[in-house]
C-alpha positions as CSV (number, residue, x, y, z in Angstrom):
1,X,5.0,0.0,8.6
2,X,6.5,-2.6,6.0
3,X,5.0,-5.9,5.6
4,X,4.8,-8.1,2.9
5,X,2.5,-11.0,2.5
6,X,3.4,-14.7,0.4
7,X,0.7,-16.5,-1.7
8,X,1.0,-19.2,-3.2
9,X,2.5,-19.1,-6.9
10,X,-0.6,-20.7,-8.2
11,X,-3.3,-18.4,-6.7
12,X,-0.7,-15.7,-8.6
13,X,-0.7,-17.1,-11.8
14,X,-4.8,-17.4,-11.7
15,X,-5.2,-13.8,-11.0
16,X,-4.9,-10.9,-11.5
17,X,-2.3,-8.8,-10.0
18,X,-4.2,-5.6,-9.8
19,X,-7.0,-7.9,-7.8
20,X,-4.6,-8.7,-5.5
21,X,-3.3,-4.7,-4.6
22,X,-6.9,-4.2,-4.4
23,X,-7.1,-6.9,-2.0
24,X,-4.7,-5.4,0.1
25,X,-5.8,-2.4,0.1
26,X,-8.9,-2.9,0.8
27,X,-7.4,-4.9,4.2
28,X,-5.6,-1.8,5.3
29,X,-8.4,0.5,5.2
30,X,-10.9,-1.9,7.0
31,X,-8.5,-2.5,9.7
32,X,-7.6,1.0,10.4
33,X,-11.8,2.0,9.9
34,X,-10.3,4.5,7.4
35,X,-13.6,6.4,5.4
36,X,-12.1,8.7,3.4
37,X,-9.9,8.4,0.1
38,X,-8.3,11.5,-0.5
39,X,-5.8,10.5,-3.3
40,X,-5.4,7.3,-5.1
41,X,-3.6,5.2,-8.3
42,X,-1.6,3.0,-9.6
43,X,2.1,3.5,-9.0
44,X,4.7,1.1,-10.2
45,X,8.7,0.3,-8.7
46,X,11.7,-1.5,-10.6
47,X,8.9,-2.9,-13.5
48,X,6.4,-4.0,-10.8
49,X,2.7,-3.2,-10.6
50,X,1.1,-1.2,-7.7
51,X,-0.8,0.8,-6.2
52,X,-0.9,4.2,-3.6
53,X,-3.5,6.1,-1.8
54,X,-3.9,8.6,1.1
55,X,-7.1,8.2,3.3
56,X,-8.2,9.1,6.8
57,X,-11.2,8.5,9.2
58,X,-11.7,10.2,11.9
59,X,-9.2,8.9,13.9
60,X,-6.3,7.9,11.7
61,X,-4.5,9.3,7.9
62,X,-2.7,6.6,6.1
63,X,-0.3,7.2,3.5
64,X,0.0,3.9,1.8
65,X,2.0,2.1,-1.0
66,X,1.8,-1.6,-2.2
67,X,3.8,-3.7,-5.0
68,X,3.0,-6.9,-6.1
69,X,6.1,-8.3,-6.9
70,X,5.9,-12.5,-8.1
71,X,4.2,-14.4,-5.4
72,X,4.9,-11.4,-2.7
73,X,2.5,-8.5,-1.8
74,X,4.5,-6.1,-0.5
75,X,3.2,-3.0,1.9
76,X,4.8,-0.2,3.3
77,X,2.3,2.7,5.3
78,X,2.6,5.6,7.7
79,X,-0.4,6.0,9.7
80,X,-0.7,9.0,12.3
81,X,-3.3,10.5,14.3
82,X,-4.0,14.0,14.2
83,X,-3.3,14.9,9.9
84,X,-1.2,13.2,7.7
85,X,2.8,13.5,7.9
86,X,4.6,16.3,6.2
87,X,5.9,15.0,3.3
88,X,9.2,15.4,3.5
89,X,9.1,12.4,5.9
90,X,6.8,10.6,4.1
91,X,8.8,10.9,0.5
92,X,12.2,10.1,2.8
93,X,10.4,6.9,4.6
94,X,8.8,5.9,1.0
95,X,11.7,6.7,-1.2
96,X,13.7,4.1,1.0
97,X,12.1,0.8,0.0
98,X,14.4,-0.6,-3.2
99,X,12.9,-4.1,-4.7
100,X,16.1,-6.2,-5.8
């Protein structure tokens, strides 16, 4: 999955990136009922501020990655059932997102 999501510039300026990553993080594991946090921190792409974590319930595992990038939140995840993905995909499907 890759989704990004727009605020407004103003809400942007008020706060604090970080808050926001949280924010969407947060989303992603209550909409997918994930429990579990196996791995987390902040990661950062072409100077902008994010975050990463892999987490599970017992249904799904979610490897997920987020940059906040001006006004733009920008989220890219691969959920499966069963375990998480062999990383080889996962560092292929990851490594292909490029912020210009």
């Amino acid at each position: 999955t890759i989704a990004y999501s727009k605020y407004p510039t103003a809400l942007v300026e008020l706060s604090d990136p970080k808050e926001l990553l949280i924010a969407g993080k947060n989303s992603t594991m209550t909409s997918l009922g994930l429990t579990t946090i196996d791995a987390e921190g902040p990661i950062e792409l072409s100077g902008y501020p994010g975050t990463y974590f892999r987490g599970h319930s017992d249904k799904y595992f979610t490897i997920y990655k987020a940059y906040m990038v001006k006004n733009r939140l920008y989220q890219i995840a691969i959920t499966r059932t069963g375990d998480y993905p062999n990383e080889e995909v996962v560092k292929q499907f990851m490594d292909s997102f490029t912020l210009n």
